[in-house]
C-alpha positions as CSV (number, residue, x, y, z in Angstrom):
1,X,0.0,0.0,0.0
2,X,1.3,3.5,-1.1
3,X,1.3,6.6,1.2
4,X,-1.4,7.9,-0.9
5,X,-3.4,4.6,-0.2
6,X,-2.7,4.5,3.5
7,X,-4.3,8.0,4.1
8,X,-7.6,7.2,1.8
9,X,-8.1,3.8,3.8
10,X,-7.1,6.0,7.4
11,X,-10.0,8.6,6.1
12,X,-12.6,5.7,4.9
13,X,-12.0,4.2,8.0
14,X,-12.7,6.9,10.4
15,X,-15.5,8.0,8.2
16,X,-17.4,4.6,7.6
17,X,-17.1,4.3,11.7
18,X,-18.4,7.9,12.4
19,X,-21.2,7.9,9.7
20,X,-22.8,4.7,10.8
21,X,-22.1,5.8,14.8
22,X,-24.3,8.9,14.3
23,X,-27.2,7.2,11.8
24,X,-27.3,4.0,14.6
25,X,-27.5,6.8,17.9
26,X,-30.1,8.6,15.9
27,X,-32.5,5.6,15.2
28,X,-31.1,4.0,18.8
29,X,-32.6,7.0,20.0
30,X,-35.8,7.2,18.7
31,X,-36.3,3.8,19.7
32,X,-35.3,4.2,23.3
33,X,-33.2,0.8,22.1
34,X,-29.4,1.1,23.1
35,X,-28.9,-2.5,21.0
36,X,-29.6,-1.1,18.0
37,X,-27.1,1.8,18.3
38,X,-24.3,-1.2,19.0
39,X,-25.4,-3.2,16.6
40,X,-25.9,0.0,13.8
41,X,-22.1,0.8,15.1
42,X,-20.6,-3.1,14.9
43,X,-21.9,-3.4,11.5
44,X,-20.2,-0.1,10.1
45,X,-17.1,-1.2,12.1
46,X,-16.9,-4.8,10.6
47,X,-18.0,-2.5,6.8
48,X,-14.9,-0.4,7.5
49,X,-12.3,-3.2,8.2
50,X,-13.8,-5.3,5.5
51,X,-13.2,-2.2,3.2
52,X,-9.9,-0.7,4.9
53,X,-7.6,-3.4,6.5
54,X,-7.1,-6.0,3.3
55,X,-4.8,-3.9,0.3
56,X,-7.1,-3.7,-2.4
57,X,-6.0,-2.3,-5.9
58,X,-6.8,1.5,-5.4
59,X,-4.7,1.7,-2.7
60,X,-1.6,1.1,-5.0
61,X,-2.5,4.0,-7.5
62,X,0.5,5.6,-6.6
63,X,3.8,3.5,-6.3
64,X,6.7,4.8,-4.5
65,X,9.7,5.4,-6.5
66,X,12.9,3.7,-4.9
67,X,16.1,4.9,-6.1
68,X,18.2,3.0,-8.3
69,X,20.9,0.6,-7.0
70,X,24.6,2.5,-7.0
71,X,26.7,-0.7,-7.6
72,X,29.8,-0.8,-5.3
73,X,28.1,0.7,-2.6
74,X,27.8,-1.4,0.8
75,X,25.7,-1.0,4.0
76,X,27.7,1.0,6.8
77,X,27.3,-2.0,9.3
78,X,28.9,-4.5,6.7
79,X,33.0,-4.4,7.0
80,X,35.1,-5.6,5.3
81,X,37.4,-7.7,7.4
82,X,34.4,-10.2,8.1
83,X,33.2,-9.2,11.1
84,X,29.9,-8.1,12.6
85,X,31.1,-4.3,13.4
86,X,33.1,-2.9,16.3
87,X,30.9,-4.3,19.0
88,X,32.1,-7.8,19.0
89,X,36.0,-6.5,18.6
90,X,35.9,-4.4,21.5
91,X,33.6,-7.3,23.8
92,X,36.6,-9.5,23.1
93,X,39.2,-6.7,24.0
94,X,37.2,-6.5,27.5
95,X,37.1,-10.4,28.2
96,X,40.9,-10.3,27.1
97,X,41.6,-7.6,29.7
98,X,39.7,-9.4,32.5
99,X,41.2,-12.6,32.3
100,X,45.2,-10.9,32.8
């Protein structure tokens, strides 16, 4: 899912929720019937993660751009004598030291 596609799911999420929260407490009122405001609520919550959660199609309309690879380049935490980084060296360096 793009950034694009994360906010319109973030927005028809919170909208779904909020729409069917209001229409459910306005007929829950009328009714004097608290049940049908949870239920009016649950079934625009299960509507919105039916809808939202799973990464449908339009929320890929807009595919990040990563930037090409730059050959001979390595990672900073990659040396090149083999080891792990400078962590491990200088653990060994203290064990060294305690045993003398």
């Amino acid at each position: 899912m793009d950034y694009k596609g994360q906010r319109l799911s973030e927005l028809m999420y919170y909208w779904i929720i909020i729409v069917f929260g209001v229409i459910a407490w306005i007929i829950g009122f009328f009714q004097a019937d608290f049940q049908t405001t949870v239920i009016g609520w649950g079934i625009g919550l299960a509507l919105a993660t039916l809808l939202c959660v799973p990464d449908w199609p339009w929320f890929n309309r807009h595919p990040i751009r990563w930037l090409d690879h730059i050959p001979g380049a390595e990672p900073a935490s990659i040396s090149k004598t083999g080891g792990g980084g400078s962590k491990n060296s200088s653990q060994k360096k203290k064990k060294k030291n305690k045993s003398n």
